[in-house]
mmCIF file of the N, C-alpha and C atoms, coordinates in Angstrom:
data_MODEL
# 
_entry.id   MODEL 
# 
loop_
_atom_site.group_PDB 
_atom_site.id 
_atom_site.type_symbol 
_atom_site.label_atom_id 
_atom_site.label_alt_id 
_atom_site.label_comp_id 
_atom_site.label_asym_id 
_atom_site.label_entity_id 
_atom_site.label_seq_id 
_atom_site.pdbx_PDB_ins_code 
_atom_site.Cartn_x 
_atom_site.Cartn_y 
_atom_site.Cartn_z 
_atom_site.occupancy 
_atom_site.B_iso_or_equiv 
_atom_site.pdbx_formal_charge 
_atom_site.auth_seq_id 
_atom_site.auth_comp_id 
_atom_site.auth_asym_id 
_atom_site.auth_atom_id 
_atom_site.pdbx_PDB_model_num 
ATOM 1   N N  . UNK A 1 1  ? 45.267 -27.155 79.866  1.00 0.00 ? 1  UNK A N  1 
ATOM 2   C CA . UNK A 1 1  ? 45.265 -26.082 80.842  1.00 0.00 ? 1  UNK A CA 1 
ATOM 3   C C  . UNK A 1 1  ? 46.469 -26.244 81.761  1.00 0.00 ? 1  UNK A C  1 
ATOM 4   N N  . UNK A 1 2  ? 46.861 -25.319 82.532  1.00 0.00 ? 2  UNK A N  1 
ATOM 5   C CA . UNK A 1 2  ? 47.831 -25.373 83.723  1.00 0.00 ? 2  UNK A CA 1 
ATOM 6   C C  . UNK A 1 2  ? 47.732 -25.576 84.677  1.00 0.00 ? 2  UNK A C  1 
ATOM 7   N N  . UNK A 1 3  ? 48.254 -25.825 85.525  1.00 0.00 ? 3  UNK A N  1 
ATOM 8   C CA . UNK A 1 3  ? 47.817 -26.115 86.626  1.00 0.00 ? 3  UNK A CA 1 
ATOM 9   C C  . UNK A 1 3  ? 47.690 -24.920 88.007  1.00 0.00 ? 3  UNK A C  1 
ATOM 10  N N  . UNK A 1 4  ? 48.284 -23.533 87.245  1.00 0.00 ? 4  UNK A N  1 
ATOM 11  C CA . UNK A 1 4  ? 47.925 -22.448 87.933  1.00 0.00 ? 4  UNK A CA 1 
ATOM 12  C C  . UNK A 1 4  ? 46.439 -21.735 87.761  1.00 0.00 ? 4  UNK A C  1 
ATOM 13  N N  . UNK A 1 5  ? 45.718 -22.272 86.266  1.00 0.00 ? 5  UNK A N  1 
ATOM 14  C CA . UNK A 1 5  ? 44.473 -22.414 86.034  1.00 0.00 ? 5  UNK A CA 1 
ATOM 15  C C  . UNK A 1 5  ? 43.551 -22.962 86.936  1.00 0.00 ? 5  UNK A C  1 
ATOM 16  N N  . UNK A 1 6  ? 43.882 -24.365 87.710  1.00 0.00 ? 6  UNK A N  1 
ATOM 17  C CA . UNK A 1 6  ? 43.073 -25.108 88.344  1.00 0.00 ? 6  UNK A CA 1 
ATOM 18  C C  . UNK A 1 6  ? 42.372 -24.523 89.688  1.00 0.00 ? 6  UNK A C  1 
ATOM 19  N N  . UNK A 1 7  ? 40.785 -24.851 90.274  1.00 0.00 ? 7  UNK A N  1 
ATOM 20  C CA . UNK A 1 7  ? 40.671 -24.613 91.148  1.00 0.00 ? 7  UNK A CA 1 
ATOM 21  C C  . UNK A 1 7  ? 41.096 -25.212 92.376  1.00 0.00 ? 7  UNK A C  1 
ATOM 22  N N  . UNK A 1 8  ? 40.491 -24.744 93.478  1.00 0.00 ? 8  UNK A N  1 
ATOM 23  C CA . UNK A 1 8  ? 40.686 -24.864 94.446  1.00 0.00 ? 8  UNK A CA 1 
ATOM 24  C C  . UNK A 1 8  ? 39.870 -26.178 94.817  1.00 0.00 ? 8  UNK A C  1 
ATOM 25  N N  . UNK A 1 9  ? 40.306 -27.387 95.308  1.00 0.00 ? 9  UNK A N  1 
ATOM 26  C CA . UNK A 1 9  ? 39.852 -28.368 95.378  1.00 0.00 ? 9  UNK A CA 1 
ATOM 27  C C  . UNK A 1 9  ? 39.473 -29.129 94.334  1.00 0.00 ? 9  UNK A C  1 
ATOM 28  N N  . UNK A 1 10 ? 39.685 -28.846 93.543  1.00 0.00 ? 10 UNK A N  1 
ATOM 29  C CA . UNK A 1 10 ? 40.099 -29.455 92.075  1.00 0.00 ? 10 UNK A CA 1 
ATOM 30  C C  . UNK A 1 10 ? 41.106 -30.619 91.973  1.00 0.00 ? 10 UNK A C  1 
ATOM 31  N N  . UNK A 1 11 ? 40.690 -31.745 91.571  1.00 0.00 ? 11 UNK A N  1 
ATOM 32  C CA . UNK A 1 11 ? 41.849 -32.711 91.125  1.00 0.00 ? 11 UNK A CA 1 
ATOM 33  C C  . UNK A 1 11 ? 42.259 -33.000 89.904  1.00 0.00 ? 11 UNK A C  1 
ATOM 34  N N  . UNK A 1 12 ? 43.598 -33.088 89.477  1.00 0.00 ? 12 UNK A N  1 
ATOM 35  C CA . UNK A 1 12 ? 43.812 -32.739 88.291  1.00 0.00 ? 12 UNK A CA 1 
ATOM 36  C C  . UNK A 1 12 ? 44.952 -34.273 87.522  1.00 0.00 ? 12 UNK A C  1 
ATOM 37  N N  . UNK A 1 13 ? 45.194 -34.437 86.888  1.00 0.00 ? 13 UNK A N  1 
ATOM 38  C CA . UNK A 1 13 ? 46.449 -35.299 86.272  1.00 0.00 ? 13 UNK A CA 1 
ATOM 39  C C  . UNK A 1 13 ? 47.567 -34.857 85.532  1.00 0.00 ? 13 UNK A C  1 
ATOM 40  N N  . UNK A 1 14 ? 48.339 -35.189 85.418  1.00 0.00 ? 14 UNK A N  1 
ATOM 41  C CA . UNK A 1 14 ? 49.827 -34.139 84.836  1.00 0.00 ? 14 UNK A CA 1 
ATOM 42  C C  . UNK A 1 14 ? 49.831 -34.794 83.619  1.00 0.00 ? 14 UNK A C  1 
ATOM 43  N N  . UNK A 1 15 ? 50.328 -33.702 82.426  1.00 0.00 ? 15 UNK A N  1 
ATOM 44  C CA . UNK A 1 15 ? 50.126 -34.252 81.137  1.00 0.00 ? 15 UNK A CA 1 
ATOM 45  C C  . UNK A 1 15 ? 51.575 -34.233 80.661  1.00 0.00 ? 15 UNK A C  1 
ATOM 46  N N  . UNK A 1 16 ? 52.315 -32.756 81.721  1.00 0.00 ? 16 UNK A N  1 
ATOM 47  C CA . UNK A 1 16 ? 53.596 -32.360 80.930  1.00 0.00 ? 16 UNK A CA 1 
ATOM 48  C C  . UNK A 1 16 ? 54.085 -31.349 82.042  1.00 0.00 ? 16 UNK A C  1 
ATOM 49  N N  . UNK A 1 17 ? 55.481 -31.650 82.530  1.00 0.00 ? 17 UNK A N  1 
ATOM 50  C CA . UNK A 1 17 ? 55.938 -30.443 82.724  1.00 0.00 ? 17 UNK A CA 1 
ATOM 51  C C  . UNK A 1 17 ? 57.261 -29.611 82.128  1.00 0.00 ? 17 UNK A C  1 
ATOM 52  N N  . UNK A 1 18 ? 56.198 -28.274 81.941  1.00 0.00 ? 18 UNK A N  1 
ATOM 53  C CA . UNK A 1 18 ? 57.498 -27.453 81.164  1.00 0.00 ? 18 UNK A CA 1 
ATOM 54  C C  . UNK A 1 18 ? 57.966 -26.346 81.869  1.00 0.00 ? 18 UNK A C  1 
ATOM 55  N N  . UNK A 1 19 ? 58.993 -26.339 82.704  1.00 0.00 ? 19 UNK A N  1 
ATOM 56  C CA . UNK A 1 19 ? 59.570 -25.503 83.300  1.00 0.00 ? 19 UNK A CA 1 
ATOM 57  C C  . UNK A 1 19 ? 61.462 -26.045 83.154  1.00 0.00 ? 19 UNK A C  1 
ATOM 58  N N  . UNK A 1 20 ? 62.423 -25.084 83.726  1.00 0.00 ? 20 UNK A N  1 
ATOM 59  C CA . UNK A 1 20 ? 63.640 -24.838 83.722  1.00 0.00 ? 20 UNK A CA 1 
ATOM 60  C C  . UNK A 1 20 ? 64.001 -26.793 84.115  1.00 0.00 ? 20 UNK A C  1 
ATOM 61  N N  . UNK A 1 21 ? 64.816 -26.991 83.324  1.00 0.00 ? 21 UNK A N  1 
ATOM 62  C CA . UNK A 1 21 ? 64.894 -28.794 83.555  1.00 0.00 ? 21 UNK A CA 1 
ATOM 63  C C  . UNK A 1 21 ? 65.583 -29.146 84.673  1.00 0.00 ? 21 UNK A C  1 
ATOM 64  N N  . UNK A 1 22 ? 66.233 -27.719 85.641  1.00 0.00 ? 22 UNK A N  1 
ATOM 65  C CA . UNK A 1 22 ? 66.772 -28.107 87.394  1.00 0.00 ? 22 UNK A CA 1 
ATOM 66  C C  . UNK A 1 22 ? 65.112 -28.391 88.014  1.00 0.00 ? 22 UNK A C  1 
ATOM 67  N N  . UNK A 1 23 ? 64.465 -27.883 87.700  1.00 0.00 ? 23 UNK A N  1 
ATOM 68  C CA . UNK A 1 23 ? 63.232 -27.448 88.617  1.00 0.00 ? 23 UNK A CA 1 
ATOM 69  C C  . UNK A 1 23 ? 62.402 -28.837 87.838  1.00 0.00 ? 23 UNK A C  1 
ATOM 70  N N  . UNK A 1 24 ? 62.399 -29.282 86.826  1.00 0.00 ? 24 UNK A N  1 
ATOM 71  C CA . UNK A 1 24 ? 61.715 -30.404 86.539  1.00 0.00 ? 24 UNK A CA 1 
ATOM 72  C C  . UNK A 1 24 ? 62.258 -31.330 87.128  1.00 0.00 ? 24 UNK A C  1 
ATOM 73  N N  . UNK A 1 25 ? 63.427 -31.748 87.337  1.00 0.00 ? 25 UNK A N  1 
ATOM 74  C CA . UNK A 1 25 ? 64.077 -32.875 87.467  1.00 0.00 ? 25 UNK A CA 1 
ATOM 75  C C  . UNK A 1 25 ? 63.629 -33.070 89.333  1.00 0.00 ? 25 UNK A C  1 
ATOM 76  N N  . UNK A 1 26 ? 63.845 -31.800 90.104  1.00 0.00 ? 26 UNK A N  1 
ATOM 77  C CA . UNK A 1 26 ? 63.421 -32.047 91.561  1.00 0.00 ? 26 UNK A CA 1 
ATOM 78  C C  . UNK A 1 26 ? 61.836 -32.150 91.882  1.00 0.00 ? 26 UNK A C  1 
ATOM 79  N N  . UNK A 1 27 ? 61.033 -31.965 90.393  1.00 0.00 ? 27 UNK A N  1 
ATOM 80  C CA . UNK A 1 27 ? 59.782 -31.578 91.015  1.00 0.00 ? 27 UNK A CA 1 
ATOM 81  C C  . UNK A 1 27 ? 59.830 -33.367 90.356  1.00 0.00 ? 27 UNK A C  1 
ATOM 82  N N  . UNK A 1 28 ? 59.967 -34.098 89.773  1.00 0.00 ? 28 UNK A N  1 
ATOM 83  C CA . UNK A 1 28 ? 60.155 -35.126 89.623  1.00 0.00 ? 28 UNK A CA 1 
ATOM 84  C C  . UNK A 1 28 ? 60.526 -36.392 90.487  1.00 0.00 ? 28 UNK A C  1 
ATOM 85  N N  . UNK A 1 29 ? 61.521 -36.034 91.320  1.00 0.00 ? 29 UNK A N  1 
ATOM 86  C CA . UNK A 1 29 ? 61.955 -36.481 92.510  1.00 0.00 ? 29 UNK A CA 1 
ATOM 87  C C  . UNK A 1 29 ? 61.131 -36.266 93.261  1.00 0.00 ? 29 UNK A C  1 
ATOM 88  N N  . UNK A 1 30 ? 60.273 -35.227 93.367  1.00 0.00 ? 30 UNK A N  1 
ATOM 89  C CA . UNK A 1 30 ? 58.919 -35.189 94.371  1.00 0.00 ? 30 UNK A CA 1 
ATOM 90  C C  . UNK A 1 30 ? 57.756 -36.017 94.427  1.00 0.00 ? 30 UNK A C  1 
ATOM 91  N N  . UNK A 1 31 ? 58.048 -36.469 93.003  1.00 0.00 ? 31 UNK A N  1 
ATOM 92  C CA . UNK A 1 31 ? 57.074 -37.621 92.837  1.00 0.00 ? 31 UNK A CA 1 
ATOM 93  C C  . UNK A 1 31 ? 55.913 -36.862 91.344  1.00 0.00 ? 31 UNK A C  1 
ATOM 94  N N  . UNK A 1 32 ? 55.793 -35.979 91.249  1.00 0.00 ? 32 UNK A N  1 
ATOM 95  C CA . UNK A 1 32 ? 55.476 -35.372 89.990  1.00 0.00 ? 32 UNK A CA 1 
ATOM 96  C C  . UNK A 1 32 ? 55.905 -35.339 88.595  1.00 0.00 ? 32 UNK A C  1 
ATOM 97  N N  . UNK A 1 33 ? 55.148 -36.576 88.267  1.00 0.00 ? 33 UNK A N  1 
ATOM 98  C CA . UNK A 1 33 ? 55.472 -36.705 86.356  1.00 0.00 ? 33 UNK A CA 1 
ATOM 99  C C  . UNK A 1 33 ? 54.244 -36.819 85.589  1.00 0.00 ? 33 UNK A C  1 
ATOM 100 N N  . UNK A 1 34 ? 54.271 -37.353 84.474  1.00 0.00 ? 34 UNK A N  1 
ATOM 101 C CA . UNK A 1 34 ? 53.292 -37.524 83.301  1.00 0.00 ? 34 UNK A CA 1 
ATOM 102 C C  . UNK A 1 34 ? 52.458 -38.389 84.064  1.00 0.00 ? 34 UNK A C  1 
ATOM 103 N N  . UNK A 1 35 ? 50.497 -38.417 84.235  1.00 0.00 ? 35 UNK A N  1 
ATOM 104 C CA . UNK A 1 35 ? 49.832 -39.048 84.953  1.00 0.00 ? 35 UNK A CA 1 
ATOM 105 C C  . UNK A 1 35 ? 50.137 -39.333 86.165  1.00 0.00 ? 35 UNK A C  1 
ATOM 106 N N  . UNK A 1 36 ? 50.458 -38.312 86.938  1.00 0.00 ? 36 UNK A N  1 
ATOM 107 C CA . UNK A 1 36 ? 50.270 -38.260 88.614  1.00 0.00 ? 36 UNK A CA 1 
ATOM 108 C C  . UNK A 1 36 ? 49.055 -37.177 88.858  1.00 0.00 ? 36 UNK A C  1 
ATOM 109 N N  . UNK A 1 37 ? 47.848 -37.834 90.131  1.00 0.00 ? 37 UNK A N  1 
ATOM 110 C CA . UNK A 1 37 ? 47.254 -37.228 90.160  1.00 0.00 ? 37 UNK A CA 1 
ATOM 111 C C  . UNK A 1 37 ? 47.837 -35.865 91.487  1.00 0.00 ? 37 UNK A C  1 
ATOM 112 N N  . UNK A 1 38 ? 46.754 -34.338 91.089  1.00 0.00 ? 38 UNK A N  1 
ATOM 113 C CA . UNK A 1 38 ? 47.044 -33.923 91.701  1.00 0.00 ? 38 UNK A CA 1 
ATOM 114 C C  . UNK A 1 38 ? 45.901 -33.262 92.540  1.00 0.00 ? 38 UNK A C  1 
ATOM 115 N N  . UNK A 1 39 ? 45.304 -32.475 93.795  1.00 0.00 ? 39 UNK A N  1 
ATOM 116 C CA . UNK A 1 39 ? 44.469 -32.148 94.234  1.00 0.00 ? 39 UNK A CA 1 
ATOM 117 C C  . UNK A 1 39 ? 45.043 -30.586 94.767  1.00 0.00 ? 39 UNK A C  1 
ATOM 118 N N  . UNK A 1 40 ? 44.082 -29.646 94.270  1.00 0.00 ? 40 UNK A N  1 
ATOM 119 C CA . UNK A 1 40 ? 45.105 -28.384 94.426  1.00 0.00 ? 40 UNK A CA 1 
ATOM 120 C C  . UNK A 1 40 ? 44.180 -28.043 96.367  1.00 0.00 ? 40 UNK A C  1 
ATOM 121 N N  . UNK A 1 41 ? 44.684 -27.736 97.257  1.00 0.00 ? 41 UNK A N  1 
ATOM 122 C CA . UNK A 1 41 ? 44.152 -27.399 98.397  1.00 0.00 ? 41 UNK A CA 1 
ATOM 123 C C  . UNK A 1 41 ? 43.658 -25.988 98.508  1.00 0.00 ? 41 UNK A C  1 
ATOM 124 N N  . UNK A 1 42 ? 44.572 -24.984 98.217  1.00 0.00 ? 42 UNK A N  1 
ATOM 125 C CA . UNK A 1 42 ? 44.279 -24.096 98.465  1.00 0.00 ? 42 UNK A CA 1 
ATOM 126 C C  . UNK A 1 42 ? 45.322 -22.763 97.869  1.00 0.00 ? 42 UNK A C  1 
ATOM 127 N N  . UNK A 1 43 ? 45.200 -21.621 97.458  1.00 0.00 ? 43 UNK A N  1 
ATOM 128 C CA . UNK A 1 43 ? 45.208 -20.811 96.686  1.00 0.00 ? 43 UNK A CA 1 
ATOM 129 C C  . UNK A 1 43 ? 45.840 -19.517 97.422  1.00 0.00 ? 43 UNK A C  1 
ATOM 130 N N  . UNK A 1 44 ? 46.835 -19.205 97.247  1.00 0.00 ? 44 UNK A N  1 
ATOM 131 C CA . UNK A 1 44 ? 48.031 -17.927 98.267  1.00 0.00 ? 44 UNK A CA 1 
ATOM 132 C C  . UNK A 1 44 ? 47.428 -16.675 97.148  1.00 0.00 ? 44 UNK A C  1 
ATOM 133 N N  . UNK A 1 45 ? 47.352 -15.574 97.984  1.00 0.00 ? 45 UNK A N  1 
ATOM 134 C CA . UNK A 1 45 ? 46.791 -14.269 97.282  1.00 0.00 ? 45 UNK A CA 1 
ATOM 135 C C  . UNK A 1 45 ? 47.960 -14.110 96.113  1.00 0.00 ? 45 UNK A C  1 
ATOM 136 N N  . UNK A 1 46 ? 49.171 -14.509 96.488  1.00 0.00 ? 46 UNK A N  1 
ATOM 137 C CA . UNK A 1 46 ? 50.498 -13.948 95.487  1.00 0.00 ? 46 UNK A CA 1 
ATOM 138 C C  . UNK A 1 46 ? 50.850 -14.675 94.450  1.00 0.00 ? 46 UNK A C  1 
ATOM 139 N N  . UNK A 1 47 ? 49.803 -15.575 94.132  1.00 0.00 ? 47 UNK A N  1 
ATOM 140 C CA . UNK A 1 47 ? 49.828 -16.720 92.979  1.00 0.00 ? 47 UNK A CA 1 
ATOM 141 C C  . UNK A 1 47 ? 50.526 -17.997 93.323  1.00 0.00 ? 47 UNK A C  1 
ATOM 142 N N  . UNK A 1 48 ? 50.414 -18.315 94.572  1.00 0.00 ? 48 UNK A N  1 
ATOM 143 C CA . UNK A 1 48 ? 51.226 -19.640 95.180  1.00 0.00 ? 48 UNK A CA 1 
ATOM 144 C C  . UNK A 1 48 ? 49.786 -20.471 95.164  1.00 0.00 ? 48 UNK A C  1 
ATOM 145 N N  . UNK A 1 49 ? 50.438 -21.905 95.512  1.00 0.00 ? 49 UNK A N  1 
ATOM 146 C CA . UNK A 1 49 ? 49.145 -22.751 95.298  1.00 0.00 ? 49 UNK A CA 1 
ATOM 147 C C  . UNK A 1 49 ? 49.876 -24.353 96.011  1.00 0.00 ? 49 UNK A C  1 
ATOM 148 N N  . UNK A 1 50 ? 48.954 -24.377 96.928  1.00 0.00 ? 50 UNK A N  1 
ATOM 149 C CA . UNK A 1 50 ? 48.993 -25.543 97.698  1.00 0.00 ? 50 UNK A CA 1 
ATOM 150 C C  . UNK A 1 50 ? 48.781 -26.805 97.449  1.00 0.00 ? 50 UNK A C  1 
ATOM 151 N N  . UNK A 1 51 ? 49.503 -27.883 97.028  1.00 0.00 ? 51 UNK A N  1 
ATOM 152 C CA . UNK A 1 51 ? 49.334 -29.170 96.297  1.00 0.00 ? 51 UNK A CA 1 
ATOM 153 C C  . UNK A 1 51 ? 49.004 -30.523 97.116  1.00 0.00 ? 51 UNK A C  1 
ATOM 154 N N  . UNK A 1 52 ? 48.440 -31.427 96.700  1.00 0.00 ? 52 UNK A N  1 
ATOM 155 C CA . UNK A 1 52 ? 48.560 -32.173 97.491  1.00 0.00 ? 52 UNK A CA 1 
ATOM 156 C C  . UNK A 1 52 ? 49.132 -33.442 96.186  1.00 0.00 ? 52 UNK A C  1 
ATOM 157 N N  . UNK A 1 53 ? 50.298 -34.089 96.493  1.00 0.00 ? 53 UNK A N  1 
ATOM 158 C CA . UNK A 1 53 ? 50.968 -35.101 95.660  1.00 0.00 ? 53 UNK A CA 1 
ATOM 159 C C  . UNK A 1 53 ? 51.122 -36.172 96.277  1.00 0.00 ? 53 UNK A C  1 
ATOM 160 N N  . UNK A 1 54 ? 50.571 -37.545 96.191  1.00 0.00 ? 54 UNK A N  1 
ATOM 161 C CA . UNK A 1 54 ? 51.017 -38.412 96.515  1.00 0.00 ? 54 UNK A CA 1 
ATOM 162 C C  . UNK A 1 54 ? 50.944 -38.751 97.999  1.00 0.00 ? 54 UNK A C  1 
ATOM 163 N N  . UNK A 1 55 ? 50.060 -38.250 98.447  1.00 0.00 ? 55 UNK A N  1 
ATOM 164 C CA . UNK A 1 55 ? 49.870 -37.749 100.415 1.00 0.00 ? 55 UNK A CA 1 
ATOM 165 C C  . UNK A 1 55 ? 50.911 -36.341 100.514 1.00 0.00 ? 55 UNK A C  1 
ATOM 166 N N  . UNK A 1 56 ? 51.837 -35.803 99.904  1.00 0.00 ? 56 UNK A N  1 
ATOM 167 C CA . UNK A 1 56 ? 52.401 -34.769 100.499 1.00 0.00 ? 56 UNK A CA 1 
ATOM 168 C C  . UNK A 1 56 ? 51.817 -33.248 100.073 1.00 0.00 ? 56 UNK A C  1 
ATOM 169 N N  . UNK A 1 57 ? 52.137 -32.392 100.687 1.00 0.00 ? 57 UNK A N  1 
ATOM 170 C CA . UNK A 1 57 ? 51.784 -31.038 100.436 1.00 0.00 ? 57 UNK A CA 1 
ATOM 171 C C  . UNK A 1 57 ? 52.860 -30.189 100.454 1.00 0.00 ? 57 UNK A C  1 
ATOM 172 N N  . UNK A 1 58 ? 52.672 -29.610 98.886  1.00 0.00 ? 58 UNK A N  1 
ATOM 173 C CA . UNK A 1 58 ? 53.816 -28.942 98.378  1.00 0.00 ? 58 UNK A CA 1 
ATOM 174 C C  . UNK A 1 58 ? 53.734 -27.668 97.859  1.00 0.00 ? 58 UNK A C  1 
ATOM 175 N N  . UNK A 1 59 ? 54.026 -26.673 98.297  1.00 0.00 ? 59 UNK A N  1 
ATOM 176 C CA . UNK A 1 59 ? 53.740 -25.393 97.768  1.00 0.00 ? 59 UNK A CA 1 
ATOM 177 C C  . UNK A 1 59 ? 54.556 -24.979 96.169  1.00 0.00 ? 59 UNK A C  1 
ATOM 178 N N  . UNK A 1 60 ? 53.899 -24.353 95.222  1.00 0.00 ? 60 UNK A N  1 
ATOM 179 C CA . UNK A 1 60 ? 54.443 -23.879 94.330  1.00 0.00 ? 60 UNK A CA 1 
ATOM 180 C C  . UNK A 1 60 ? 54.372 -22.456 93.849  1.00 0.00 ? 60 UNK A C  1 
ATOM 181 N N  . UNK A 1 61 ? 55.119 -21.832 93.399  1.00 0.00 ? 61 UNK A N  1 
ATOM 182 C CA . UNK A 1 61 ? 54.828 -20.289 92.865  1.00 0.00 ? 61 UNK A CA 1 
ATOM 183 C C  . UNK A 1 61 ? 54.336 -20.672 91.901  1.00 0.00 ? 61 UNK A C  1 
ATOM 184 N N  . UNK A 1 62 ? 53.377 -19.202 91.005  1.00 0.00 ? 62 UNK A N  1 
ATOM 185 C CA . UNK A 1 62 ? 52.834 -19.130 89.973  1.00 0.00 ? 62 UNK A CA 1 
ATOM 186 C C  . UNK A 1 62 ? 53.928 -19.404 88.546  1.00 0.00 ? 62 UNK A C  1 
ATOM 187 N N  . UNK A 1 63 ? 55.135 -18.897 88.906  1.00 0.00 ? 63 UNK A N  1 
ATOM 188 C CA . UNK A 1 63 ? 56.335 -19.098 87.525  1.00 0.00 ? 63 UNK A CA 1 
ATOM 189 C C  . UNK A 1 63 ? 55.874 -20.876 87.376  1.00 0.00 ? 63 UNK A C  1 
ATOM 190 N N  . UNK A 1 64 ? 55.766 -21.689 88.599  1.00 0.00 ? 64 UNK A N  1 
ATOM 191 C CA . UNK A 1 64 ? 56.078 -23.018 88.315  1.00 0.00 ? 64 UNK A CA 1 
ATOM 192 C C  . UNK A 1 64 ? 54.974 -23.540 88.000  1.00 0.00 ? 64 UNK A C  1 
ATOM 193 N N  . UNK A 1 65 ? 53.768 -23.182 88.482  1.00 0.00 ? 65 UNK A N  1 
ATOM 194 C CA . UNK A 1 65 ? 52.001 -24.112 88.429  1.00 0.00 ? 65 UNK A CA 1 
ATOM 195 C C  . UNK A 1 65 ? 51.834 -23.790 86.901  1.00 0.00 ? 65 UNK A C  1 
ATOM 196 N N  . UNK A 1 66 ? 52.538 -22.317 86.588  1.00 0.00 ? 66 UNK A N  1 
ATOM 197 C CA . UNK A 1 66 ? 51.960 -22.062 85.065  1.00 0.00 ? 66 UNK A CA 1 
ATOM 198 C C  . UNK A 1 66 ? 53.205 -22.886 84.052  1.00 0.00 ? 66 UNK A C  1 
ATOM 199 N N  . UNK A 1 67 ? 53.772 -23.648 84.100  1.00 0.00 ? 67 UNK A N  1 
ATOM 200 C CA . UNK A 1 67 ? 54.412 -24.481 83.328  1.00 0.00 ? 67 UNK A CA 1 
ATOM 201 C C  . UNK A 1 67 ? 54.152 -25.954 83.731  1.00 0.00 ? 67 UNK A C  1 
ATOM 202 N N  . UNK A 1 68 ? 53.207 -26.678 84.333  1.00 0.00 ? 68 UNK A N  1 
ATOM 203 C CA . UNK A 1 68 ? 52.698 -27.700 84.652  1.00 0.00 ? 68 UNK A CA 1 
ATOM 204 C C  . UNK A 1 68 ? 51.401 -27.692 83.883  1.00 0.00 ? 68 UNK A C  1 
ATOM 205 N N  . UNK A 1 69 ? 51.419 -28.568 82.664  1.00 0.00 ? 69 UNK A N  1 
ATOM 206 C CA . UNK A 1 69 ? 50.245 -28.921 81.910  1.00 0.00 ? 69 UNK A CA 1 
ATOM 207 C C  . UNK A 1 69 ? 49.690 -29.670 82.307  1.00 0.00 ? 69 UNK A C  1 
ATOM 208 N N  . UNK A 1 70 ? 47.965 -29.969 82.885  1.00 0.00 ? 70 UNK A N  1 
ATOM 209 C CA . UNK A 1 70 ? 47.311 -31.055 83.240  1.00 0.00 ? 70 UNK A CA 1 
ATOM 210 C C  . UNK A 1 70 ? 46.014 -30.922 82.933  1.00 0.00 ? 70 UNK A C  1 
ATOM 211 N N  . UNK A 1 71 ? 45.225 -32.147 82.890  1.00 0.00 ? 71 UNK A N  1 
ATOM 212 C CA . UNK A 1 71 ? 44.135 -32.504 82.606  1.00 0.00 ? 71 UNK A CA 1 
ATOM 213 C C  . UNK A 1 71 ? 42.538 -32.751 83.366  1.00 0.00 ? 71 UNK A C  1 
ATOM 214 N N  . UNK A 1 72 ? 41.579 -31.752 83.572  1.00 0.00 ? 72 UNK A N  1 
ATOM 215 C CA . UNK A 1 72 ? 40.664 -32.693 84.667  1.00 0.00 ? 72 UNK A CA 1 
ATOM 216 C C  . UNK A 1 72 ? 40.849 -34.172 84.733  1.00 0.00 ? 72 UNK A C  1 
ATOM 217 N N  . UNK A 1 73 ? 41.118 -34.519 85.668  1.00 0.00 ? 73 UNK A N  1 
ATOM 218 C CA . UNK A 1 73 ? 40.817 -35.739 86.544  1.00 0.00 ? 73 UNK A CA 1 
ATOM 219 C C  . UNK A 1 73 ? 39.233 -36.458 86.051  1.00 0.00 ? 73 UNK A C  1 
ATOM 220 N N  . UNK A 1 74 ? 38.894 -37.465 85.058  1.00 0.00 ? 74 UNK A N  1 
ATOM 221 C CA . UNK A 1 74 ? 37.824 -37.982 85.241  1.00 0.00 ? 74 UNK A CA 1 
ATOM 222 C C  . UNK A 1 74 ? 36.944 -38.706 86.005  1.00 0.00 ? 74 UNK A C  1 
ATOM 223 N N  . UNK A 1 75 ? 35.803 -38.554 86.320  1.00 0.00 ? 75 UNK A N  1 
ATOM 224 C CA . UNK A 1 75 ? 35.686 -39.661 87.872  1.00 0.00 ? 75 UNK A CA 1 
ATOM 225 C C  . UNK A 1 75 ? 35.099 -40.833 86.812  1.00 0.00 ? 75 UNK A C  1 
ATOM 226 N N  . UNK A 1 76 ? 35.699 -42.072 87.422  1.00 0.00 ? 76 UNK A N  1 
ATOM 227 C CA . UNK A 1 76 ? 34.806 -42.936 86.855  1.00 0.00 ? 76 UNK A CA 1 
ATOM 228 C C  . UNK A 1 76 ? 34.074 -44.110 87.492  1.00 0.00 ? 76 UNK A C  1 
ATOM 229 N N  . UNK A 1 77 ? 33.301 -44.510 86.849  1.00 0.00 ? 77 UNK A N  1 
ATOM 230 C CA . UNK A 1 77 ? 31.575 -45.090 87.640  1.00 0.00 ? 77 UNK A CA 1 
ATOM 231 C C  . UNK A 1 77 ? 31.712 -46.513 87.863  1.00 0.00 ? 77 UNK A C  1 
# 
């Protein structure tokens, strides 16, 4: 799934990102790669979506959440 799929308060893990490789490489530098968890906060009417990475909060448009492949987050016991 994507991560423009995900809900709202949802935590998620990154499997893959496929977007334009300027925009991978800085969302990378943000601290976003393969198995980083992510917790989505909250949800912009215009398809934006509020992240929480690593303690920071990072807004993304829908072009970018929908080229971020990730995985539910499993809880484990």
């Amino acid at each position: 799934m994507t991560l423009y799929d995900g809900k709202k308060g949802g935590s998620y893990e990154v499997s893959g990102v496929y977007v334009e490789e300027s925009i991978t490489r800085r969302l990378q530098a943000l601290g976003l790669n393969d198995g980083t968890k992510i917790t989505i906060l909250n949800r912009k009417k215009k398809g934006a979506l509020i992240i929480q990475v690593r303690g920071t909060r990072l807004a993304l448009g829908q072009h970018i959440s929908s080229g971020i492949e990730v995985k539910e987050e499993t809880v484990h016991d």
